[in-house]
C-alpha positions as CSV (number, residue, x, y, z in Angstrom):
1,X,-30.1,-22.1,3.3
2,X,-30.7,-25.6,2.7
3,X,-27.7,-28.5,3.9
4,X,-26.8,-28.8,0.4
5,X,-25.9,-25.1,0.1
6,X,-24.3,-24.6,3.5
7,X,-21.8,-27.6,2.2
8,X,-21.1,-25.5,-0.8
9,X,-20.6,-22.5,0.9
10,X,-18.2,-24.0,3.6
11,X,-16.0,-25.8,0.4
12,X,-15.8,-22.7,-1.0
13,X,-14.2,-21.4,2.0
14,X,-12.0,-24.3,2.4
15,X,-11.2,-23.5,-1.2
16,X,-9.7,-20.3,-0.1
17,X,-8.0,-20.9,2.8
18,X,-6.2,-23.8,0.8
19,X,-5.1,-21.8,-1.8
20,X,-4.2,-18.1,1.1
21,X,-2.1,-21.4,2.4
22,X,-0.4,-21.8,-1.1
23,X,0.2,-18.5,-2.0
24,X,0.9,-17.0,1.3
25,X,4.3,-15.8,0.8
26,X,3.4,-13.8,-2.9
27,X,0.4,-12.3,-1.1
28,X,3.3,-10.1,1.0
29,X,3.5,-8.1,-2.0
30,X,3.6,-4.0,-1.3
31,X,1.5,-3.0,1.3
32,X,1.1,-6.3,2.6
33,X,4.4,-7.3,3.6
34,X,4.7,-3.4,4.7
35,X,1.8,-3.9,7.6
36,X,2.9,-7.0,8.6
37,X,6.4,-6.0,9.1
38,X,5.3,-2.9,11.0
39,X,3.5,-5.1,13.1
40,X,6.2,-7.8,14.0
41,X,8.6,-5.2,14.5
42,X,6.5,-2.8,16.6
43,X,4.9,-5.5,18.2
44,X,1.5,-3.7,18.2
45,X,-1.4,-2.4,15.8
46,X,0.6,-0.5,13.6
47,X,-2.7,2.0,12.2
48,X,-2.1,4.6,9.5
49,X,-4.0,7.5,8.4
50,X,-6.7,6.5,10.8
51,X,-8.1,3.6,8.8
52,X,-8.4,1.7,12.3
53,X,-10.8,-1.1,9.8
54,X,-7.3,-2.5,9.2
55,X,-6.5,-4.1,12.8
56,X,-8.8,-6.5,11.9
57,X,-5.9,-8.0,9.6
58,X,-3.4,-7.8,12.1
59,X,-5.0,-9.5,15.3
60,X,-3.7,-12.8,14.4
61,X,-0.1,-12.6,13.4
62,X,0.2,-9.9,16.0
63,X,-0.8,-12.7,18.1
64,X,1.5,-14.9,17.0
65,X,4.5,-12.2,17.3
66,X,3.6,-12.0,21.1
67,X,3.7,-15.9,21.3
68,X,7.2,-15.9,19.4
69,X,6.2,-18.4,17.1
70,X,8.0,-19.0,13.6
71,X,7.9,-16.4,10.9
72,X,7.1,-18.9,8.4
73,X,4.0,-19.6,10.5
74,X,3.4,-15.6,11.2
75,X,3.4,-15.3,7.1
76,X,0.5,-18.2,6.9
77,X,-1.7,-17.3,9.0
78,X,-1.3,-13.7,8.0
79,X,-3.0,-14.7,4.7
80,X,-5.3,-17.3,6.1
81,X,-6.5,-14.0,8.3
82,X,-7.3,-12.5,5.7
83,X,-9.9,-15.1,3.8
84,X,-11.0,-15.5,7.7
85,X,-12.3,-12.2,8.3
86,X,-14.8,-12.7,5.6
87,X,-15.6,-16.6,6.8
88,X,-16.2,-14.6,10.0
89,X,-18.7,-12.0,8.7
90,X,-20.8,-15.5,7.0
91,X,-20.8,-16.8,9.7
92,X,-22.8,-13.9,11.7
93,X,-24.4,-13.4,8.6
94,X,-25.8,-17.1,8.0
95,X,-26.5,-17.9,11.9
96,X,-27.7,-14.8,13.3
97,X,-29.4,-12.8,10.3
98,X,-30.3,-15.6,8.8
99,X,-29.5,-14.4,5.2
100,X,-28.0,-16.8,2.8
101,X,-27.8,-13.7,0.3
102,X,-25.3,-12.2,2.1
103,X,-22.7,-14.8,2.5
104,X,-22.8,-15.0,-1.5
105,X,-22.0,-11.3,-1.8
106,X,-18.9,-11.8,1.0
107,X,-17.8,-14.8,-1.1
108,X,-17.8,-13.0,-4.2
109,X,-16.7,-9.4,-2.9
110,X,-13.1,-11.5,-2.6
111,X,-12.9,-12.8,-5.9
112,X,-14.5,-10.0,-8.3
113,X,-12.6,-8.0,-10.2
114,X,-9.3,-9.4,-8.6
115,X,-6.1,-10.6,-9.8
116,X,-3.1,-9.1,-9.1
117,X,-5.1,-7.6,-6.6
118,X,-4.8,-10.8,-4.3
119,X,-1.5,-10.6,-3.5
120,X,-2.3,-7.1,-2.0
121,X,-5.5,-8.0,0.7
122,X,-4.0,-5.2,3.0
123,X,-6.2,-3.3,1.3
124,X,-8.4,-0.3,3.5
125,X,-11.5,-0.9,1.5
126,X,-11.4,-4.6,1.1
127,X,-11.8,-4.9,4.6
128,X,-14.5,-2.0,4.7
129,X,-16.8,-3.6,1.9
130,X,-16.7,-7.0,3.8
131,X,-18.2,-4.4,6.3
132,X,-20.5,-3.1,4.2
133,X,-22.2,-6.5,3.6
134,X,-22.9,-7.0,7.2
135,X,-24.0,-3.4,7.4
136,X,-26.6,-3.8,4.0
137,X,-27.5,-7.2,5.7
138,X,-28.8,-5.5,8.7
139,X,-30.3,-2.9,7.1
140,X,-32.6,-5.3,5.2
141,X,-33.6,-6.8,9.0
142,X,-35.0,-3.1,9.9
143,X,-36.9,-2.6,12.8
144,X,-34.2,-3.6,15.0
145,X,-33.2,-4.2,18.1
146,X,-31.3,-2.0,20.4
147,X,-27.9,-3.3,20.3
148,X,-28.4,-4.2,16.8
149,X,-28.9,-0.4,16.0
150,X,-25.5,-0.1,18.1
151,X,-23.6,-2.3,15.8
152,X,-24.9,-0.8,12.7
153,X,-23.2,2.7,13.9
154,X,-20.2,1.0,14.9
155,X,-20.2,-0.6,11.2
156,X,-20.9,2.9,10.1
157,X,-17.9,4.7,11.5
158,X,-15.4,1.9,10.6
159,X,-16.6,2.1,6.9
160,X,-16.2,5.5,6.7
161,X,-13.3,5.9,8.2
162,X,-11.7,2.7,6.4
163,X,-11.1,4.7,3.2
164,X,-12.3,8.6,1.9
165,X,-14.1,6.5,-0.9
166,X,-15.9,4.2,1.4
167,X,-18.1,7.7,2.3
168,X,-19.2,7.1,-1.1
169,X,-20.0,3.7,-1.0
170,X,-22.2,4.1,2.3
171,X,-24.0,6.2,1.1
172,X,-25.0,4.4,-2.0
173,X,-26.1,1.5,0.1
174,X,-28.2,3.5,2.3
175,X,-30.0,5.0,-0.6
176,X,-30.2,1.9,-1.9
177,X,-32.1,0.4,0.8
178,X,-34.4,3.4,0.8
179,X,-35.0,3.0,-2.9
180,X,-35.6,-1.0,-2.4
181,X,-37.8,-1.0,0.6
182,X,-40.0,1.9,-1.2
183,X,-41.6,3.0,2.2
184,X,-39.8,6.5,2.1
185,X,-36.9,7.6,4.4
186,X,-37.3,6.4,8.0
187,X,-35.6,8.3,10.4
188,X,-32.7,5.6,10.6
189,X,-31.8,6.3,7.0
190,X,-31.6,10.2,8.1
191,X,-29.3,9.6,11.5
192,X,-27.3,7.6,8.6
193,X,-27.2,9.6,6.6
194,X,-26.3,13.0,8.6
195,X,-23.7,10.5,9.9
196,X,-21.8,10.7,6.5
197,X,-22.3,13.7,6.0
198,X,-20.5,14.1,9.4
199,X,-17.8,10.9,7.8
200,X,-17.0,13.9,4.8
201,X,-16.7,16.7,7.6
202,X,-14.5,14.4,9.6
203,X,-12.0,12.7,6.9
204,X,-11.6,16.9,5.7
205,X,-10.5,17.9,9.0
206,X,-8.1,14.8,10.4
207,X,-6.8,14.0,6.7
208,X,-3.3,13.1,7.0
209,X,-0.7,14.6,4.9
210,X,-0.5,12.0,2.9
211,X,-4.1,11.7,2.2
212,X,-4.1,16.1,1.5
213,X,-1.3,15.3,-0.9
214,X,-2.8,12.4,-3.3
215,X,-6.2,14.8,-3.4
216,X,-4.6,18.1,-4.5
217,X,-2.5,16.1,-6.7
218,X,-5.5,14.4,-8.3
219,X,-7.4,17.8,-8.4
220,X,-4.7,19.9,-9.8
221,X,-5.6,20.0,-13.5
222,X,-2.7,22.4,-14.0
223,X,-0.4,19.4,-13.1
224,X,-1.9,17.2,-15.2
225,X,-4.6,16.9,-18.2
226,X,-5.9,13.5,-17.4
227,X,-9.9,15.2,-17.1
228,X,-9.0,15.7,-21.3
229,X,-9.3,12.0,-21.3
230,X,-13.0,11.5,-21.0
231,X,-13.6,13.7,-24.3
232,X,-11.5,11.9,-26.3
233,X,-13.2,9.4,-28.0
234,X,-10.5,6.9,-29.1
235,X,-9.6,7.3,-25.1
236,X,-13.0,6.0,-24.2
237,X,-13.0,3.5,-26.5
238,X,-9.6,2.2,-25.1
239,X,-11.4,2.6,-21.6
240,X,-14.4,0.5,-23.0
241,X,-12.2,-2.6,-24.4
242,X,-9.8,-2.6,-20.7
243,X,-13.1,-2.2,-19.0
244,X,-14.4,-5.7,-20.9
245,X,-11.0,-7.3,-20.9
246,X,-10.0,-6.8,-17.1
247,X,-13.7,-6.7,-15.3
248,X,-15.8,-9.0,-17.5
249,X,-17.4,-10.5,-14.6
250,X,-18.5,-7.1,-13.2
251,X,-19.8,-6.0,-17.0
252,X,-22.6,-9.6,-16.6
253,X,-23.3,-8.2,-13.4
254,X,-24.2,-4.8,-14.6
255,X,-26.3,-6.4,-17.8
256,X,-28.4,-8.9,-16.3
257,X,-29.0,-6.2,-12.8
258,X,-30.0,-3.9,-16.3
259,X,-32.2,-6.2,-17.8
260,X,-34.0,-7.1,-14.7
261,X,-35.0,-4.0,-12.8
262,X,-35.9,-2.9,-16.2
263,X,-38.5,-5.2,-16.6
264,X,-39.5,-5.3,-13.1
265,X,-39.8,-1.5,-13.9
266,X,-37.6,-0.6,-10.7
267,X,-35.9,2.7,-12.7
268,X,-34.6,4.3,-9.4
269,X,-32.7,1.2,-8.8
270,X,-31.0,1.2,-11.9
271,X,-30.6,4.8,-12.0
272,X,-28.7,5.1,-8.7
273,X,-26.5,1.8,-9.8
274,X,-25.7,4.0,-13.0
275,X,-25.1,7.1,-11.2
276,X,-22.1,5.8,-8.5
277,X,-20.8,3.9,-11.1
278,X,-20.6,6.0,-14.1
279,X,-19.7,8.6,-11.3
280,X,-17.1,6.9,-10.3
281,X,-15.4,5.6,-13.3
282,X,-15.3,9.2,-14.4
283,X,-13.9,10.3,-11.4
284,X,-10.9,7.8,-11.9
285,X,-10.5,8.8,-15.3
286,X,-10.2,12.3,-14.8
287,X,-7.9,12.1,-12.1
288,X,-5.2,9.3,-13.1
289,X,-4.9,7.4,-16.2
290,X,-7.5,4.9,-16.1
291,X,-6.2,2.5,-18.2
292,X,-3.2,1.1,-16.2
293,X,-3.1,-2.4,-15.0
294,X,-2.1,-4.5,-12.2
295,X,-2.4,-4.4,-8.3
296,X,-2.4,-0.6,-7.3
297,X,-5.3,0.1,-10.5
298,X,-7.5,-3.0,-9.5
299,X,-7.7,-1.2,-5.7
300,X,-8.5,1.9,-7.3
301,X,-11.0,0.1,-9.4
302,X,-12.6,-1.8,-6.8
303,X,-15.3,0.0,-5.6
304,X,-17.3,-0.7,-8.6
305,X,-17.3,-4.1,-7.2
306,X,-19.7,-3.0,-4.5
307,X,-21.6,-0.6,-6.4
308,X,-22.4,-3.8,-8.8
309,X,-22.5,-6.6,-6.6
310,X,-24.4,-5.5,-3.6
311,X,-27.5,-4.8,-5.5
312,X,-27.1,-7.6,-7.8
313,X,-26.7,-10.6,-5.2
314,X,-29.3,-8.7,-3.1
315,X,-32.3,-7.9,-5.0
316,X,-31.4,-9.2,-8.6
317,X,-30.5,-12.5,-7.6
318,X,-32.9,-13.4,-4.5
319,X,-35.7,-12.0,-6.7
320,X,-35.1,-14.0,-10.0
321,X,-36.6,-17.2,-10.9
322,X,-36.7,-19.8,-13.8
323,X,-33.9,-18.5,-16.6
324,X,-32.9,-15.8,-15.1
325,X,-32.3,-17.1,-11.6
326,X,-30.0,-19.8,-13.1
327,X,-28.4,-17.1,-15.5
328,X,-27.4,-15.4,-12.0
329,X,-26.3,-18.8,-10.5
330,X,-24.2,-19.3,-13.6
331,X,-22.1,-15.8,-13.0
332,X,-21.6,-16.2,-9.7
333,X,-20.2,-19.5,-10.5
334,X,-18.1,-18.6,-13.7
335,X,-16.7,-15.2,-11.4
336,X,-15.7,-17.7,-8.4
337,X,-14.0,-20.7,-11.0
338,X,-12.4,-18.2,-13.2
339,X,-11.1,-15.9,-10.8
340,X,-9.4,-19.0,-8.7
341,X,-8.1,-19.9,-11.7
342,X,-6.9,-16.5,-13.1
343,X,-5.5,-16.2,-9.5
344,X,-3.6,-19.2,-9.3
345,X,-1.9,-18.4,-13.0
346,X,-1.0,-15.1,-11.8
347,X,0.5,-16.7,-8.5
348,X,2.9,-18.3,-11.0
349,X,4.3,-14.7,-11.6
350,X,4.6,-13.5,-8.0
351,X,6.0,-17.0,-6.9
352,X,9.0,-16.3,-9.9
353,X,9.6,-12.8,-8.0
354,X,9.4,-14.4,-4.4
355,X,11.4,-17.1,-5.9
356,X,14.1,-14.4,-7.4
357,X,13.9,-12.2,-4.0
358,X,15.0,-15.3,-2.3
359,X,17.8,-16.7,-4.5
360,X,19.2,-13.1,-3.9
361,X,19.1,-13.5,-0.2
362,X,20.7,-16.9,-0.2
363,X,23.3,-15.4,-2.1
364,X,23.7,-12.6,-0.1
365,X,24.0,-14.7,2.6
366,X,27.3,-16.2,0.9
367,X,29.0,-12.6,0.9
368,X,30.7,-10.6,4.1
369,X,27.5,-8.6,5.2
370,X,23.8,-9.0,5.5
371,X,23.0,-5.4,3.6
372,X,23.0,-5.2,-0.6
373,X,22.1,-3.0,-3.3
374,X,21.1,-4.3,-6.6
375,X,21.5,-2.1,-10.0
376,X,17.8,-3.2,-11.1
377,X,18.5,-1.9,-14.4
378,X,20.5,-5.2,-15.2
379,X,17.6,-7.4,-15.2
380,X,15.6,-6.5,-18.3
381,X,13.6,-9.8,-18.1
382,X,12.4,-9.8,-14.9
383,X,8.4,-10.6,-14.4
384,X,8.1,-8.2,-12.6
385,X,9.5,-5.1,-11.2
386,X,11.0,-5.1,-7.5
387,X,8.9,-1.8,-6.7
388,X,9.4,0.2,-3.3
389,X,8.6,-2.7,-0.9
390,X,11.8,-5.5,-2.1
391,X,13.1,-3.4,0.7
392,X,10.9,-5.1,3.4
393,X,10.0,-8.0,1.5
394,X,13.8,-9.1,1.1
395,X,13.8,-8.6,5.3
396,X,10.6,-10.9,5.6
397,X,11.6,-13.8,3.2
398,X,15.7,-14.3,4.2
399,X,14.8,-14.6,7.9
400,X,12.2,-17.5,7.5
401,X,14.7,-19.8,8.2
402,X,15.7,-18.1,11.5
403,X,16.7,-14.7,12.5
404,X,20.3,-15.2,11.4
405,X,19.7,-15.6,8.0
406,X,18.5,-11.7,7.7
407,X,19.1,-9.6,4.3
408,X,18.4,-6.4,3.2
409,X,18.1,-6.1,-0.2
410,X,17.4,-2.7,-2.1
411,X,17.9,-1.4,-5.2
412,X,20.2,1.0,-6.7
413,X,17.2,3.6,-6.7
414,X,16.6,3.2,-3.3
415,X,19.6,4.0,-2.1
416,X,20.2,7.0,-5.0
417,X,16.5,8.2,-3.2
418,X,17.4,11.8,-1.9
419,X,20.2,11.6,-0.1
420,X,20.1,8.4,1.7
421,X,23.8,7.1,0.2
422,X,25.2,10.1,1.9
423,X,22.5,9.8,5.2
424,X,22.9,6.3,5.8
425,X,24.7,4.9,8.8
426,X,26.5,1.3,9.9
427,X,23.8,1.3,12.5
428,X,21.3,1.9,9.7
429,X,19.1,-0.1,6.9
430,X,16.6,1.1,4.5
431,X,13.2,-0.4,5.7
432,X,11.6,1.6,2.3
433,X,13.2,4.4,0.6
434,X,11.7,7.3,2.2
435,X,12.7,6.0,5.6
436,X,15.9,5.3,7.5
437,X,15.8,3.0,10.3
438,X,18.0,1.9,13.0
439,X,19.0,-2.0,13.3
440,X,17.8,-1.7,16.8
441,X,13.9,-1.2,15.6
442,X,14.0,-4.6,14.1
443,X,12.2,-7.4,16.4
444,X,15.3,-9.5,17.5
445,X,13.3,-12.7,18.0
446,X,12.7,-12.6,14.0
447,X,15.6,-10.0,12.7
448,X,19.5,-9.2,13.3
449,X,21.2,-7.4,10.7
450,X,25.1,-6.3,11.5
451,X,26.6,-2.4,11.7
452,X,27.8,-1.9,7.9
453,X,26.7,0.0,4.6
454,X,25.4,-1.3,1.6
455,X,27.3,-2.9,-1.0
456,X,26.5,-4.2,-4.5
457,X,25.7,-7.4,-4.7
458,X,27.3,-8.4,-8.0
459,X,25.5,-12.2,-9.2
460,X,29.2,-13.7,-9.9
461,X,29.4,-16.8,-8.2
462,X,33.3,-17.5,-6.3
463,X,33.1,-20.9,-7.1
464,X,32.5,-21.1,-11.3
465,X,32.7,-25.0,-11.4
466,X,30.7,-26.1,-9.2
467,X,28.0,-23.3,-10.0
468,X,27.9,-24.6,-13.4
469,X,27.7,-28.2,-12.4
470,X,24.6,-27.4,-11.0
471,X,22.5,-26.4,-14.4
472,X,21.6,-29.1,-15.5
473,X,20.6,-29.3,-19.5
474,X,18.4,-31.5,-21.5
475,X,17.0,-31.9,-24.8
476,X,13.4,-30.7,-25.3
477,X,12.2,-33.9,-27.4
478,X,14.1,-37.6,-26.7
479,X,13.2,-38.0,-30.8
480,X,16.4,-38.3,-33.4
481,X,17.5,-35.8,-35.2
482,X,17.7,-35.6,-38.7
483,X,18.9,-32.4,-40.3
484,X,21.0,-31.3,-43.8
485,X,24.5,-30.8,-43.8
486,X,25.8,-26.9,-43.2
487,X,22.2,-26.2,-42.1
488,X,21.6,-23.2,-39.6
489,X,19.1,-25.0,-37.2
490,X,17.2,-24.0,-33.6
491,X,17.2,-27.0,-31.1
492,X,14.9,-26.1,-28.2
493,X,16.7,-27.3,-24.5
494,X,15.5,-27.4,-21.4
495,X,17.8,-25.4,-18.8
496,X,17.4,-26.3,-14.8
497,X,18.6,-24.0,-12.1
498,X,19.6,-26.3,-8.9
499,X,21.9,-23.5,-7.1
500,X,20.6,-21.4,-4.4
501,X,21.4,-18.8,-6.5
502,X,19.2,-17.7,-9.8
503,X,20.9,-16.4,-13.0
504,X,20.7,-12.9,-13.1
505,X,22.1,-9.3,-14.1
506,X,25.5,-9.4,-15.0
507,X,26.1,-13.3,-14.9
508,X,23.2,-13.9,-17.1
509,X,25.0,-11.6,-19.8
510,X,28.3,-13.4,-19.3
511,X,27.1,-17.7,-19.8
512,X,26.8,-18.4,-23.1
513,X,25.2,-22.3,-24.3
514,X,27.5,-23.7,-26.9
515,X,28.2,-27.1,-28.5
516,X,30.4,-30.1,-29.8
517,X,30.6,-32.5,-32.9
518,X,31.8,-35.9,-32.7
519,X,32.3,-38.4,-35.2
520,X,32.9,-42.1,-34.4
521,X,34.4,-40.8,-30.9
522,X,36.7,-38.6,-32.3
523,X,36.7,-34.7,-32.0
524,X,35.2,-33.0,-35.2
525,X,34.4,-29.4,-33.8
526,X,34.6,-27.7,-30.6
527,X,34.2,-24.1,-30.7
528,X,30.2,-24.3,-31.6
529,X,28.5,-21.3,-32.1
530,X,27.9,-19.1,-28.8
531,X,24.2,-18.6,-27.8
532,X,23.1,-16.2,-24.9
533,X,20.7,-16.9,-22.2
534,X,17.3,-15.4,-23.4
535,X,16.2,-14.7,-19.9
536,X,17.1,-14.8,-15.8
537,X,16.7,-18.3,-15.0
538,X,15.2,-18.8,-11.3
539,X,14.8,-22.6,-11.6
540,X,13.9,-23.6,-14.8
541,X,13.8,-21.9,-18.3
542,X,13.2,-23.2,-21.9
543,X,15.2,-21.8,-25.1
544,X,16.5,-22.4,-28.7
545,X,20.2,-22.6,-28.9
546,X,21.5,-22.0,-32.7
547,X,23.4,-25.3,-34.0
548,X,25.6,-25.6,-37.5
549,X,25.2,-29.2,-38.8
550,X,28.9,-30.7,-40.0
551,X,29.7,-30.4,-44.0
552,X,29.7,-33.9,-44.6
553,X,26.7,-36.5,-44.0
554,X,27.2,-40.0,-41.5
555,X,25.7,-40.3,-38.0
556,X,27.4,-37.3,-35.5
557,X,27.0,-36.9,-31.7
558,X,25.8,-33.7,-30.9
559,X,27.1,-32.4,-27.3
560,X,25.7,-29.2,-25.4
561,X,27.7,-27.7,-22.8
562,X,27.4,-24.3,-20.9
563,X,30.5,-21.9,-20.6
564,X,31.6,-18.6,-19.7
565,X,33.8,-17.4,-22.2
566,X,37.6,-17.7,-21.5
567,X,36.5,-18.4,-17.8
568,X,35.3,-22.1,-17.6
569,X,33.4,-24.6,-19.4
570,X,30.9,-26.3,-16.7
571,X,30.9,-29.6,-17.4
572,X,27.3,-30.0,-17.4
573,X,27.1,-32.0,-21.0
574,X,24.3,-34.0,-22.5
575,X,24.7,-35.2,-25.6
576,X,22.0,-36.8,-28.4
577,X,22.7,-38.7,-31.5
578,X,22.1,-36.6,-34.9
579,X,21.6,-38.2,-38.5
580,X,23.3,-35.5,-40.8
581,X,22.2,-36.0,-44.6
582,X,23.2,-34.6,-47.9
């Protein structure tokens, strides 16, 4: 690798971390901010269903749990562990194999196929196809030397037992390198592969209950008719179009690895790509509906990423040259650009629902207690939904500012879950709704919650006035107005949130956005026509408000002013001369 592509590759990396710095918080999403809550409050590797790959993500802010430092510091360098573990990897990959090829495939293994997927990284088989590089890497090194053959077992075992589908996957490197090196199987590739076979024997007889749940649910046709999917042919061409639409950089992948072995006449190559992922696109499909979107799908999704990239970075791209090299160069540029940009739009969206999470807290924090439920149905416009983990995440995000700031927030579901309203205890709090835990298991350097149940949390702020003070309104253009008299017209206004608190649920129903005419400083019409909020406002939010122009023409001042009705006007005018005309 010349000095000019080792800067690259280090920028790119710097890229990363910058942005795992930015968007640490939204990447506690779901399973993330369920691990790493495990781990501060168990103060160890917290390892489930035997996928020990995943201590790899928890060395460093179990570290820092040990050395008591901030949780605001725990949460970022949580998420710059994760872009680390794959700087790591490079690095053994760049200056001990010596192959540049593989440090492109553990840059672009984090970026393809991912959006919503990002704010998930504690992901099983994320870490295990990092893994796999390393493990394809060394293969391509073959003979080697002794303690290299030892770490390409150890590789072995935590692949296979990082995730039941990563079986799959190492095995469709390992024939891949057979296929590639065309000197027939050594007797490497057989100890390999006799060692997933023993993986499959393994996984059967240790699967947790879990694990022998989600596979006789996906199996049990009887329970569902997904496998009806793959013969309908309006289904597949939904399949086809989401396939395009969410994974485009995987579909140039797959056509230019297509186009080349086909002309270097390397059939087996393409066939095996075909078969695993064909294979494995049908498998989803027949199991689940394949056409869902966001984080949960794209993990079920990713192993095509491997399937594709692996060979593509590895034989397509290091044996290219002239047009077809750069055509490579220019998708593995276009899948690292527009997937940091695609990721940064959809941090936008998490940062709204961290944002929201937060504004809760804070005014949680405002009430008697430290434990709330929240009827979720009341927020129709929220980006997102709160899904099972608000639970833990409403834990992680209130107590950044010190352990005495702790909420618990769940939702109405959670607490309706089984019997939990009837189960819980003072001494009690809902760490996720299938499981009751005692105050005392929280970590008291980071957590306190008090002895008490759960009670709504109702978004009406005590102090009206001073609430409403606080949104501030302005007009969307600083042009003059000029409308008709007794015209019906939309004026767009800019509303910004500066309380703790954000609009939500029951309050956003009750404030209304209304307006005043004024003539020459005298009073022509109060009662303007009432508009509702459109939306939950976190901190800033953009509408039309309906406006009646006056009867009679002359130069008017228009005022706008937020209220709730026969409760309080709040005070928080602006006001913008209007030209009314016959």
């Amino acid at each position: 690798m010349s000095k000019k592509e080792t800067l690259i590759f280090h920028l790119v990396f710097l890229g990363l971390f910058i942005i795992a710095i930015l968007l640490s918080e939204e990447r506690l999403y779901a399973d993330a901010g369920y691990y790493l809550s495990r781990v501060i409050n168990a103060r160890s590797f917290w390892i489930e269903h035997g996928r020990v790959v995943l201590a790899f993500s928890q060395i460093i802010p179990l570290a820092g749990v040990i050395l008591h430092i901030p949780l605001k510091v725990i949460i970022i360098i949580y998420s710059l562990g994760h872009v680390l573990y794959f700087y790591i990897l490079s690095l053994f990959t760049y200056y001990y194999l010596k192959n540049r090829y593989a440090i492109i495939a553990l840059i672009v293994m984090q970026l393809a196929g991912i959006t919503h997927g990002y704010f998930c990284p504690q992901f099983e088989m994320y870490y295990g196809v990092g893994l796999l590089v390393v493990f394809y890497a060394l293969l391509q090194k073959i003979p080697l030397k002794k303690w290299e053959l030892i770490l390409l077992v150890i590789l072995a075992i935590l692949i296979l037992t990082s995730h039941p589908v990563s079986i799959l996957l190492l095995a469709f490197t390992i024939l891949l390198d057979i296929i590639v090196k065309e000197r027939g199987i050594k007797r490497l590739h057989i100890f390999l592969l006799i060692l997933v076979i023993a993986g499959i024997v393994f996984k059967s007889l240790t699967m947790s209950d879990y694990e022998g749940e989600k596979i006789n649910y996906l199996f049990s046709f009887n329970r569902h008719h997904h496998h009806l999917q793959i013969i309908s042919l309006s289904y597949m061409a939904k399949l086809s179009i989401y396939l395009i639409t969410y994974y485009w950089d995987l579909i140039m992948i797959f056509i230019l690895s297509m186009i080349y072995l086909y002309f270097s006449k390397k059939s087996l190559q393409a066939a095996l790509i075909v078969l695993f992922l064909s294979g494995y696109i049908i498998l989803i499909n027949i199991t689940s509906d394949g056409l869902q979107t966001g984080r949960y799908m794209q993990q079920v999704y990713f192993p095509i990423v491997p399937i594709l990239v692996i060979p593509f970075i590895f034989e397509v791209f290091r044996n290219t040259k002239g047009i077809s090299h750069i055509s490579s160069i220019v998708v593995i540029a276009s899948i690292v650009i527009f997937r940091i940009i695609q990721i940064v739009e959809a941090g936008e969206v998490f940062g709204q629902r961290v944002a929201y999470i937060k504004g809760l807290a804070a005014y949680g924090r405002q009430m008697p207690g430290d434990k709330f439920f929240i009827n979720e149905n009341e927020d129709k416009n929220l980006t997102m939904p709160f899904g099972w983990s608000l639970p833990v995440e409403s834990i992680l995000y209130s107590s950044e500012k010190g352990r005495d700031f702790t909420v618990s927030l769940i939702t109405q579901s959670d607490l309706n879950f089984r019997d939990n309203r009837m189960n819980l205890k003072p001494g009690q709090f809902i760490f996720q709704q299938w499981d009751i835990c005692e105050v005392s298991y929280l970590n008291p350097n980071y957590f306190t919650l008090c002895n008490g149940l759960y009670r709504e949390l109702e978004m009406i702020p005590i102090n009206m006035t001073s609430f409403g003070k606080n949104l501030k309104l302005s007009f969307h253009y600083s042009r003059l107005y000029t409308f008709k008299t007794g015209e019906a017209v939309y004026l767009p206004v800019n509303i910004e949130n500066l309380n703790s608190t954000p609009i939500t649920g029951d309050l956003q129903k009750k404030i209304k956005i209304a307006y005043h005419w004024y003539k020459n400083k005298e009073l022509i019409e109060w009662d303007g026509i009432r508009t509702p909020l459109k939306s939950y406002i976190i901190k800033k939010s953009e509408q039309d408000i309906l406006v009646i122009t006056p009867d009679q023409p002359g130069r008017y001042r228009l005022v706008i002013e937020m209220l709730i009705e026969d409760q309080a006007w709040f005070g928080n005018n602006v006001e913008r001369e209007v030209e009314i005309t016959q």
